[in-house]
N, C-alpha and C positions, 0 to 999 in steps of 0.2 A: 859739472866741471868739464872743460874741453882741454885739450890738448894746444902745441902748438901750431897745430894744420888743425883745426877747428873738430878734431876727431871727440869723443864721446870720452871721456874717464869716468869707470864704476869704480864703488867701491863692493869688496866682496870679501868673504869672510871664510877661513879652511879651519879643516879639525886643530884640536891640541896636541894631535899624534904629530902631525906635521910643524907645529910649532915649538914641539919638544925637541926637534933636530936642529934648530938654531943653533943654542949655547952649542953643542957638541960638535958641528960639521956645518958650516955657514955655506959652504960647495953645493953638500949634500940636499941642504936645505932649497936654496935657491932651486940648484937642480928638479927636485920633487915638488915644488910647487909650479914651475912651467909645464911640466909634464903633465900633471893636476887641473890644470887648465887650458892645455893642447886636449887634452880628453870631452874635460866639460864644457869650455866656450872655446872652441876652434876659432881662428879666427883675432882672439884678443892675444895683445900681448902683455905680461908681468910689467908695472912700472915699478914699483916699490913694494915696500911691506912695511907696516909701523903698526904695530900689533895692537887692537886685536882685527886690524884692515889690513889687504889687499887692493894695492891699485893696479887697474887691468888698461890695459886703450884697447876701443874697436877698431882695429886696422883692416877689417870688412870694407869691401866697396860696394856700392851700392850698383848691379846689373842697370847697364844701360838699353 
């Protein structure tokens, strides 16, 4: 899947620890999964979440 500038969309997958913060704190949530992802794919950013996926874009540019 690409994006609108021909960028890269995964799909990727977080615990249920992190999914159990939804219903409760939708902030919190959002929050703790960029963070989650600033850790493990630097570089990607969160486009959505529709459970049980995470949509990531590589907004990495490729060294000239």
């Amino acid at each position: 899947m690409n994006g609108p500038l021909g960028e890269r969309i995964w799909k990727s997958m977080i615990s249920e620890r992190l999914w159990a913060i939804r219903p409760v704190d939708e902030e919190a949530f959002k929050k703790a999964v960029r963070e989650y992802f600033a850790l493990g794919h630097p570089g990607f950013r969160v486009i959505r979440a529709a459970y049980p996926f995470i949509y990531i874009q590589d907004e990495r540019r490729p060294e000239k």
